[in-house]
Every structure is written in structure tokens, then in C-alpha cells.
C-alpha positions as CSV (number, residue, x, y, z in Angstrom):
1,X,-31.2,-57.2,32.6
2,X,-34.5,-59.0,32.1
3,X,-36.5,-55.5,32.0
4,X,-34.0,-54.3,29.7
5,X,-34.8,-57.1,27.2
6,X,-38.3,-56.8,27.5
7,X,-37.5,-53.1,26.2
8,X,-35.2,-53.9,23.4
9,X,-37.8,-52.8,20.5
10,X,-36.5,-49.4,21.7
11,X,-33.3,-50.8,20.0
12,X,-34.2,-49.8,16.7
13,X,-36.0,-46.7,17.0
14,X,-33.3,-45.2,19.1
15,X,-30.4,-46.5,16.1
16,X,-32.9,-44.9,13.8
17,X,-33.0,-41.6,16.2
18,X,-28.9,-41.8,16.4
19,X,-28.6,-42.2,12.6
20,X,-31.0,-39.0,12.2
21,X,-29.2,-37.2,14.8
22,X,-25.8,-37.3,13.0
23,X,-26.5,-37.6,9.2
24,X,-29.8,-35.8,8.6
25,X,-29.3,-32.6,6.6
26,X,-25.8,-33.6,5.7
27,X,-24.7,-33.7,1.9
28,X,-22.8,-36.9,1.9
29,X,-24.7,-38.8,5.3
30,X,-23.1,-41.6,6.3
31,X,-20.0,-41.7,3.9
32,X,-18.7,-39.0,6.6
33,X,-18.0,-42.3,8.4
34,X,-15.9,-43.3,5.5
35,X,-14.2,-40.1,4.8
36,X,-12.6,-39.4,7.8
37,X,-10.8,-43.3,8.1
38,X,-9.8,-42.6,4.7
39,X,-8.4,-39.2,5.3
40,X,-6.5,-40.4,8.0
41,X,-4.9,-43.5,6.3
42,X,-4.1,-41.2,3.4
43,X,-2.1,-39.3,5.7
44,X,-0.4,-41.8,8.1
45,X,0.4,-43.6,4.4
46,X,2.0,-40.3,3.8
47,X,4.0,-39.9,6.7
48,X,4.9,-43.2,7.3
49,X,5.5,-45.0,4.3
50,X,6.7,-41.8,1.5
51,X,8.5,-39.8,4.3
52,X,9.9,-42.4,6.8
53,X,9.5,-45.4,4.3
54,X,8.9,-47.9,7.2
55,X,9.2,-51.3,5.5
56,X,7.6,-53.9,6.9
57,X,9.3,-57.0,8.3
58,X,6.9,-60.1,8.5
59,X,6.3,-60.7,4.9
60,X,8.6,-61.5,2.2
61,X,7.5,-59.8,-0.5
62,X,6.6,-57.0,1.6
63,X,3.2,-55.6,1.2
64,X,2.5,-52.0,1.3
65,X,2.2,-49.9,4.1
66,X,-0.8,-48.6,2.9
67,X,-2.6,-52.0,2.9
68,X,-1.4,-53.2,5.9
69,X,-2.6,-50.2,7.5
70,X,-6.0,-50.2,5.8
71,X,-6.0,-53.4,7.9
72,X,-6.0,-52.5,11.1
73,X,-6.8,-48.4,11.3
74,X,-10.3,-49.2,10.4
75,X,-10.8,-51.2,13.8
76,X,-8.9,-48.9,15.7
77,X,-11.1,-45.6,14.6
78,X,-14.5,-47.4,14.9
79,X,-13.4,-48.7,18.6
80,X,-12.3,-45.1,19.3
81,X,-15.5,-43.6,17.7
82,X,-17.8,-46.4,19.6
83,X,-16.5,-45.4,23.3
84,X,-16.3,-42.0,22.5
85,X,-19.9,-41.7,21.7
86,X,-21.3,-44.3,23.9
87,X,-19.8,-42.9,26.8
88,X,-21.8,-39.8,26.2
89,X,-25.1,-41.1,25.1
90,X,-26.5,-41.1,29.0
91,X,-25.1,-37.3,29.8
92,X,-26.7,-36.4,26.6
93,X,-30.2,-37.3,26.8
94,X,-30.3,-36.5,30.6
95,X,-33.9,-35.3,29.6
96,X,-35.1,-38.1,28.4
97,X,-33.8,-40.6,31.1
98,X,-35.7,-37.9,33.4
99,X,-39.0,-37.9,31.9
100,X,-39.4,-41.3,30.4
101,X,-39.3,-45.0,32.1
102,X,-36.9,-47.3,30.2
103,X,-33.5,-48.9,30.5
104,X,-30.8,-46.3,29.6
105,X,-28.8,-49.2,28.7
106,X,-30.5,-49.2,25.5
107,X,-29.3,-45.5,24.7
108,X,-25.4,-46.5,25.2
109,X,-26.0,-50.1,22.8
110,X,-27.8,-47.7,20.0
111,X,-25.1,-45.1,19.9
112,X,-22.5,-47.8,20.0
113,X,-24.1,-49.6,17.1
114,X,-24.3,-46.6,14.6
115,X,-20.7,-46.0,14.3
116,X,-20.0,-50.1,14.5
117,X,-22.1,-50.8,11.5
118,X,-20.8,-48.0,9.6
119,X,-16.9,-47.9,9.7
120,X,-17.5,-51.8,9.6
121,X,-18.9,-51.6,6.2
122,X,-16.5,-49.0,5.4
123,X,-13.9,-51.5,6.2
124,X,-15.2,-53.9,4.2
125,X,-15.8,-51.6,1.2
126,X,-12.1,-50.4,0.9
127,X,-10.6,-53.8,1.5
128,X,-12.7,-55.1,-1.2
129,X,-11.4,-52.5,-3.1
130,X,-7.9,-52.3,-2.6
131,X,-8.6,-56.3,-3.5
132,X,-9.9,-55.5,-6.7
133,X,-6.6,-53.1,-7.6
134,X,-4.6,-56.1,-7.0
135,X,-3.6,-55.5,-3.1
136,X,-2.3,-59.5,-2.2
137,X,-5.5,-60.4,0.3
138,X,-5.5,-63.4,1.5
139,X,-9.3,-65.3,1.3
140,X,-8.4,-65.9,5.4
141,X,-10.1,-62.9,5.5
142,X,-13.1,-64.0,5.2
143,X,-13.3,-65.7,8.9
144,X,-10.6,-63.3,10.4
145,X,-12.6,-60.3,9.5
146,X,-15.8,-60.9,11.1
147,X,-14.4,-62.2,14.2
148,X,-12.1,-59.2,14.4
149,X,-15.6,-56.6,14.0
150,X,-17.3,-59.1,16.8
151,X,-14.3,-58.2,18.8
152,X,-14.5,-54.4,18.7
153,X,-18.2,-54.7,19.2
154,X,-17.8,-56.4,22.2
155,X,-15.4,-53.7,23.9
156,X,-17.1,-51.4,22.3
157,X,-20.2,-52.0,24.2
158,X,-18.9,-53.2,27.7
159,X,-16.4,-50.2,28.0
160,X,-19.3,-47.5,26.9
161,X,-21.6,-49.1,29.5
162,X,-18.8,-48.6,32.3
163,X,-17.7,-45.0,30.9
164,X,-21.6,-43.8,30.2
165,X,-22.4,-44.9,34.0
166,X,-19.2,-43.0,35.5
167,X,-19.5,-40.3,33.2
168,X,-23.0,-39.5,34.9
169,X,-20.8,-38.7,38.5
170,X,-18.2,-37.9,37.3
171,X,-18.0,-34.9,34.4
172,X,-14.3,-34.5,33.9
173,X,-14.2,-38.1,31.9
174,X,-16.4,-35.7,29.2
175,X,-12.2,-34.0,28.6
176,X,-10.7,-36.9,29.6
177,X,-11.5,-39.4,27.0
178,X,-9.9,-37.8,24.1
179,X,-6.5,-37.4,25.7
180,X,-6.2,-41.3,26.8
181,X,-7.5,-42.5,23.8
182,X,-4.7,-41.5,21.5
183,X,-2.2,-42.5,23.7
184,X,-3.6,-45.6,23.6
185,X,-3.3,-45.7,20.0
186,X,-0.2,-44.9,20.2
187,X,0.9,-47.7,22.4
188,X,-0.5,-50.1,20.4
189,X,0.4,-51.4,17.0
190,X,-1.9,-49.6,15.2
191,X,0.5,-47.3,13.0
192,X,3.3,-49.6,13.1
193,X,4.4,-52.9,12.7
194,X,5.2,-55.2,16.3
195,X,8.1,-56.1,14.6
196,X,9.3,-52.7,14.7
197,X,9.2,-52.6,18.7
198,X,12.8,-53.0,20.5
199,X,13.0,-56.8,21.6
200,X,13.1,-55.5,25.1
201,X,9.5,-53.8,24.8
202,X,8.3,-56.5,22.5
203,X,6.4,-58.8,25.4
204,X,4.6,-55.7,26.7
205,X,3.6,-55.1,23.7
206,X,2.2,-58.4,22.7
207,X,0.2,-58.5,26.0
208,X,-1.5,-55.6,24.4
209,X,-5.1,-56.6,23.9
210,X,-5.4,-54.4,21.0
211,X,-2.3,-56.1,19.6
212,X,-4.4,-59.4,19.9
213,X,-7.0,-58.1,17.8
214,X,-4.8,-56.4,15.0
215,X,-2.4,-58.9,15.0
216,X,-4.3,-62.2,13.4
217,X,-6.4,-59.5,11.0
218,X,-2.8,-59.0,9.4
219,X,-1.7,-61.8,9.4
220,X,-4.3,-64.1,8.0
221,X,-5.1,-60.8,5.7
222,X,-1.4,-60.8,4.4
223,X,-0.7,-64.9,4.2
224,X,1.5,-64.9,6.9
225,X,-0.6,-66.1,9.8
226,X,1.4,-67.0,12.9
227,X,1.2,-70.4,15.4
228,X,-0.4,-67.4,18.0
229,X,-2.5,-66.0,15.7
230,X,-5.2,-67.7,16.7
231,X,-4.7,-68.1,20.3
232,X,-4.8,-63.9,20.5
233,X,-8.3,-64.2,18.3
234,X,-9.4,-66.5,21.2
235,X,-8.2,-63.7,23.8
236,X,-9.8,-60.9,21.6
237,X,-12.7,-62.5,21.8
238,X,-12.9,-63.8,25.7
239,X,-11.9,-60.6,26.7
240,X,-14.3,-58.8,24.9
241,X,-17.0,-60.9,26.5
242,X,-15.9,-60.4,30.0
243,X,-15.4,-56.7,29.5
244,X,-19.2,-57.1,28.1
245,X,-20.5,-58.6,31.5
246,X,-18.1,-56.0,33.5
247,X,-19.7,-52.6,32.1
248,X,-23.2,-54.0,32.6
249,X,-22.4,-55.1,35.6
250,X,-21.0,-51.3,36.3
251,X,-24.1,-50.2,34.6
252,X,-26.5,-52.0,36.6
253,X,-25.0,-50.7,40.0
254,X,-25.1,-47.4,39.1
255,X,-27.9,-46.5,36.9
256,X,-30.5,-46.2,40.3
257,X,-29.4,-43.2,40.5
258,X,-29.2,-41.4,37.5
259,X,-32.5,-39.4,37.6
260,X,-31.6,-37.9,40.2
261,X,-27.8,-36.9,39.5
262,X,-28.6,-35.9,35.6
């Protein structure tokens, strides 16, 4: 870890590379970033809240489904987006980690970071909007919101470190990843409100740790923040740190190798 600090001007350049990589040549850059999250709540606002008409139950008056979603999908797609792409970055520049001496590590953090920073300020550009159109935001925000983004960077980065390391052994994670990660969404309350769960399935649900990091966003976002609220920020936040230390740890262990298996 201490070479791989002594390296960490390669930080920027390689975000700079990553940026390149992905927006260079394109029409609208970046705001691809924001297009997609907003193509996406556009339709689950759609689905869920035209044809279904889910109302939901915490808050009296009720806010819209479309801003309570615009709440939490944001986090959910960056996360999604962060693993997907870190867990790639070593697999994808096998020939650099070949032909050049420097911590690998460094190509997982940069193309973790690009999608972070971007949907993050996408998130923070259409809440500020739907603020401005009148949606009720609560000023909580403004503390919940960044602790919430710490959080997804967190995981972000520890499970891409595990996932990049493994997915130099082991290829099949390449078509794994985007099966599991929508079931995931899926069983977490990302689309729908925990309130909505059967009581019976409520408690797994809660001991979702996506659930701890949507939840107090929603709540402090909405005015309705809950006596757990910020006991699950705490958990968000500790986990996201262990699960930090874990996938370097898993990194570390494993990266001796990688010239030779890439």
C-alpha cells in the first residue's frame, strides 16, 4: 500500500485517460452520464407511478413517486456503473500492467472515480432542479447527501478491487456481473418503497445494506427522518469502510501474479 501511494500522481492522469476513453468524440460527453439515470427514472416513473400508481406510505402528504425515486435511483446506477467498470479496468489494460511497473490498484480507483463524480453531480443537478419546480426537499439534504455519495464511493471502490483481482482468474465474472446486479436491485428498495414489503419479509429487508443507504437519503430528503435513520447512515458508512480494507486486502493477495496470468 505504501508503493501504491508513492504512485498516486498516476491518479489523475489515468481519470484524465478514463474520461478520454469514454467521452472523447462523443456529441454530448459526459451528459451521457446524466441521460441514461434520467431515461431510466422517466420510465420506472412511468410504470410505477402512471400505470401501477404505487402511493407511497411514509409521508403524509405523500410526495411523488417521481421524486422519491430521483432520490435513491441515482445512487443505485452510479454504484452499479462503479463495480461494473472497475471490475474490468485490470482485464482491460492487461497490456499495460504487462509492460509498465506501477500499482494496478490505481487503474480500478480511476475508473471507479469517473462514473462517481459524474452521476454524483448528476444527482445533485436534478435534485436541485426538481427543488427549484417546487418538489418538498427538505434542507437535511444537505448533510444526508454527501454522506450518502461517501457511502457508494466506498463500496464502490472495495468491491471493484475484490471483483478486478478475481476477475483476472477467473473470466466468467466478465457475464456474470450483469445478471447479479439487477437482482440485486431488485431486492433492494430501490424501485419501491420498504413500506410496501409484506411485514413478514420486512426485517430481511431492512438488514439490506443498500436499504441502509437509501433509506435516511429519503427520509431526511422527504422531512420524515426516522429514530434509525441515522443509525443505518452509521452502518452505510462502517460498512463501506470495511468492505474498503477487504478488496484491498483481496487485491493485495492477488495482484503478484497478474503479469503472468493477463
Amino acid at each position: 500500500m505504501q508503493a501504491a501511494w508513492r504512485q498516486r500522481h498516476l491518479f489523475a492522469a489515468l481519470v484524465r485517460r478514463q474520461w478520454h476513453d469514454r467521452y472523447a468524440g462523443s456529441a454530448l460527453g459526459g451528459a451521457w452520464a446524466l441521460a441514461q439515470p434520467l431515461a431510466l427514472l422517466g420510465l420506472y416513473a412511468l410504470v410505477f407511478q402512471l400505470i401501477f400508481q404505487v402511493r407511497l406510505p411514509q409521508a403524509s402528504p405523500a410526495p411523488s413517486y417521481l421524486v422519491w425515486l430521483a432520490l435513491g435511483l441515482w445512487p443505485w446506477v452510479a454504484l452499479q456503473e462503479c463495480l461494473m467498470r472497475g471490475a474490468s479496468a485490470i482485464v482491460a489494460h492487461a497490456a499495460l500492467v504487462q509492460k509498465v511497473a506501477f500499482q494496478p490498484a490505481w487503474l480500478v480507483a480511476a475508473a471507479v472515480a469517473v462514473p462517481w463524480a459524474v452521476h454524483a453531480l448528476g444527482h445533485a443537478l436534478v435534485l436541485a432542479l426538481l427543488a427549484l419546480v417546487g418538489a418538498p426537499l427538505q434542507l437535511a439534504l444537505l448533510w444526508q447527501w454527501p454522506l450518502v455519495w461517501l457511502a457508494v464511493g466506498l463500496w464502490a471502490l472495495g468491491g471493484a478491487l475484490a471483483l478486478a483481482s478475481v476477475q483476472v482468474y477467473v473470466r466468467d465474472l466478465e457475464q456474470l456481473l450483469p445478471q447479479v446486479l439487477p437482482l440485486l436491485m431488485y431486492a433492494s428498495p430501490v424501485l419501491y418503497p420498504l413500506a410496501l414489503v409484506p411485514a413478514w419479509l420486512q426485517p430481511l429487508m431492512a438488514a439490506n445494506p443498500l436499504t441502509w443507504m437509501l433509506e435516511p437519503l429519503r427520509a431526511h430528503g422527504l422531512g420524515v427522518p426516522t429514530e434509525s435513520a441515522a443509525v443505518q447512515t452509521g452502518l452505510a458508512l462502517g460498512l463501506g469502510v470495511v468492505g474498503l480494507a477487504a478488496g484491498g486486502w483481496v487485491f493485495s493477495r492477488l495482484q503478484h501474479d497478474f503479469e503472468d496470468v493477463l
